[in-house]
C-alpha positions as CSV (number, residue, x, y, z in Angstrom):
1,X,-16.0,2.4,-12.4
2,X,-13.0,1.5,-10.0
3,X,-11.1,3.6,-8.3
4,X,-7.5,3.6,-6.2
5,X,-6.4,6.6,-5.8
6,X,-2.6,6.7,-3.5
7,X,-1.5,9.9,-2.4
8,X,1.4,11.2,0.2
9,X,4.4,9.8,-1.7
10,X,7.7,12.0,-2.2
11,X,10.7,12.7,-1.3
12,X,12.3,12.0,2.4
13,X,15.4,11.7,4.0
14,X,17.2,8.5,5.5
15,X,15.4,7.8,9.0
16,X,12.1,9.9,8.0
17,X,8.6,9.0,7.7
18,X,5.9,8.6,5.3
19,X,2.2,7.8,5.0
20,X,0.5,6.7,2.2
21,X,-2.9,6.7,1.4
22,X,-5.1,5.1,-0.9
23,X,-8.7,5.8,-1.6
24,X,-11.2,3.3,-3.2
25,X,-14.4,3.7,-4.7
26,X,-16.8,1.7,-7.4
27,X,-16.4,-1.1,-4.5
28,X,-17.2,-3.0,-1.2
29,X,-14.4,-1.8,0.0
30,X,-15.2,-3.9,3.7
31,X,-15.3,-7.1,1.9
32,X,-11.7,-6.8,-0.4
33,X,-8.4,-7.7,1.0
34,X,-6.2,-4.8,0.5
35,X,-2.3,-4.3,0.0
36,X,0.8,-2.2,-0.9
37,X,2.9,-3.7,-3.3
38,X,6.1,-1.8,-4.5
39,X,8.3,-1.8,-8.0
40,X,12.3,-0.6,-7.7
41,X,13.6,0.4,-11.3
42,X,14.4,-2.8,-13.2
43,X,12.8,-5.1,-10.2
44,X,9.5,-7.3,-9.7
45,X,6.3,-5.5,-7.8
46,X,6.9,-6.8,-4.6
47,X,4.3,-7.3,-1.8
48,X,4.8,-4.7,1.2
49,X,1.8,-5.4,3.5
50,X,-1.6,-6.4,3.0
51,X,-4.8,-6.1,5.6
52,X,-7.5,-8.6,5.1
53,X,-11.2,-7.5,5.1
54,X,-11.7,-9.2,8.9
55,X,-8.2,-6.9,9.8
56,X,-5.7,-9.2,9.9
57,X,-2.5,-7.7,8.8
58,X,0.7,-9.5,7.5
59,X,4.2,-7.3,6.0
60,X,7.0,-8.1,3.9
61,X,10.6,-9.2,6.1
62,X,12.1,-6.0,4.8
63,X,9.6,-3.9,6.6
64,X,8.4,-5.7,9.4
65,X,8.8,-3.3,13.0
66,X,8.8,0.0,10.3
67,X,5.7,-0.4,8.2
68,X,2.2,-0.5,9.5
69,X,-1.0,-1.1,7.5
70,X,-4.6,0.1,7.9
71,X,-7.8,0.7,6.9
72,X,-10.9,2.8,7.3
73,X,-13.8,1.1,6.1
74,X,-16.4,4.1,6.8
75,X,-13.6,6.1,4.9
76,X,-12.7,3.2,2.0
77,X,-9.3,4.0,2.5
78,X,-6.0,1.9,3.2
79,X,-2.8,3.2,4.8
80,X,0.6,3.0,5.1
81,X,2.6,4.5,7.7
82,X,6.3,4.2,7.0
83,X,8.5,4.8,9.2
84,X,12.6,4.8,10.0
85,X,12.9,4.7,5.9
86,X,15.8,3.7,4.4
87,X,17.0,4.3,0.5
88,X,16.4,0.6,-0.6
89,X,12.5,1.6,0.3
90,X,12.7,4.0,-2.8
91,X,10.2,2.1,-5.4
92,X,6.7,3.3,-7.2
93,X,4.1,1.7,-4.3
94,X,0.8,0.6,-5.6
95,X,-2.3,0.4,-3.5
96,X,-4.0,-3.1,-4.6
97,X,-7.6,-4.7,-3.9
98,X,-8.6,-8.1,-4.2
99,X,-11.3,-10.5,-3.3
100,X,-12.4,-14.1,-4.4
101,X,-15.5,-15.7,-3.4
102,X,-17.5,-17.5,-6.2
103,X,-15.5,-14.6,-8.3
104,X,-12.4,-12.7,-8.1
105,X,-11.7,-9.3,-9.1
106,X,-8.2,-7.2,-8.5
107,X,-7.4,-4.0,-8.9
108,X,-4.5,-1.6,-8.6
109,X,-3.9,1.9,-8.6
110,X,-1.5,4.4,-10.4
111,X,1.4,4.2,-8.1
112,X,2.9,7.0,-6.0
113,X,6.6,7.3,-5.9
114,X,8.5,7.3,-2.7
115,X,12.4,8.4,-2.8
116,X,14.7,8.0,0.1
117,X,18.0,10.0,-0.2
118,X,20.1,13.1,1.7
């Protein structure tokens, strides 16, 4: 059975910080591609950042210089360190995995709520 488990969502201030975390199991987790994807109220998920399995990291415009992404592999766990937050970064962010080969499987987890306001 798969597993994404996020955690360290809540509630910060304008300018504050953030991690996310997001623990898989019931996978490779060295071989999936894995990413942060968020959903405002009444909006589309969005991708935030995504790390390949070789490392290679690319992030949304809206977070690029604030956000960084990273994983663990001995730990299967991705992160998301977000920094310098500002209110229009207040979504539900789901921790994703994907891989294609000769087959392609994605998953996502439950979502962990991040709020930006005074």
């Amino acid at each position: 059975q798969v597993q994404l488990v996020e955690s360290g969502g809540g509630l910060v201030q304008p300018g504050g910080s953030l991690r996310l975390s997001c623990a898989a199991s019931g996978i490779i987790f060295s071989i999936y591609d894995m990413g942060w994807y968020r959903q405002a109220p009444g909006k589309q998920r969005d991708l935030v950042a995504r790390i390949i399995s070789g490392g290679t990291t690319n992030y949304a415009d809206s977070v690029k210089g604030r956000f960084t992404i990273s994983r663990d592999n001995a730990k299967n766990t991705v992160y998301l360190q977000m920094n310098s937050l500002k209110p229009e970064d207040t979504a539900v962010y789901y921790c994703n995995a994907y891989y294609y080969n000769t087959y392609q499987r994605n998953y996502w987890g439950q979502g962990t709520q991040v709020t930006v306001s005074l």
